[in-house]
N, C-alpha and C positions, 0 to 999 in steps of 0.2 A: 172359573172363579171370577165373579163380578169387581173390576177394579174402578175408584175413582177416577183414572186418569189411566189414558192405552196410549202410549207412543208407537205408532209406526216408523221402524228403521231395515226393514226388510231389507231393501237394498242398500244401506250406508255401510260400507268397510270398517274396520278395527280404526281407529278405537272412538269412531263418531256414536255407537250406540251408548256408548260412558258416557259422550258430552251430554246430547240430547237426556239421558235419564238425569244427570246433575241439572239442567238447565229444567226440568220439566219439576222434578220433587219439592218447590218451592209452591209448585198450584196444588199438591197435595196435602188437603189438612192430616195433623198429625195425627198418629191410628189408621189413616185411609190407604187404599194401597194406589201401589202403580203396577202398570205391567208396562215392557216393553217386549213388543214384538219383532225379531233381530235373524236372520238368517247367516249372519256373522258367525262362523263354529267359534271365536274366538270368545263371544258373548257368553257364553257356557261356560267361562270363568272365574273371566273380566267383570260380570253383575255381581256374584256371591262377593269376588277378593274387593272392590269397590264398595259392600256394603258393610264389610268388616270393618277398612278402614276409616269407614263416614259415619258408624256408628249407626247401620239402618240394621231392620233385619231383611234376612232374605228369605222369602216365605217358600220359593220351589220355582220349579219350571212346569212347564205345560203346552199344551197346542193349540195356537189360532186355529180358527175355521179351517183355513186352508192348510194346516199341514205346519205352519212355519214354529218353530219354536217361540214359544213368548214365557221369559223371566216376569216375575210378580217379587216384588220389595214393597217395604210395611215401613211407611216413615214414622219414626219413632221421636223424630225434634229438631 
């Protein structure tokens, strides 16, 4: 799934892939998506319960190229 905006956090520990996707969903126009890419098992959450609370949706998960899991959220506002 083609996202407006990929963050790489492959290697960032809990709970740096929240920051990073809060710190990133402000360059995503609304309707567009993000994905972040996170090898964090913790991210397999942390995105969905995050996007509950924020009021985003959360569209799914999926896999980078390489294998790494990558969450996709849909800025809604």
């Amino acid at each position: 799934m083609s996202a407006d905006v990929e963050i790489d956090c492959r290697d960032l520990p809990c709970p740096r892939p929240i920051i990073e996707l809060a710190k990133a969903l402000p360059d995503v126009p609304v309707g567009g998506l993000l994905a972040v890419v996170a090898r964090d098992p913790a991210a397999r959450h942390d995105v969905p319960a995050w996007c509950r609370l924020r009021g985003q949706e959360y569209v799914g998960e999926e896999l980078a190229d390489d294998g790494a899991p990558r969450y996709v959220v849909r800025r809604l506002g």
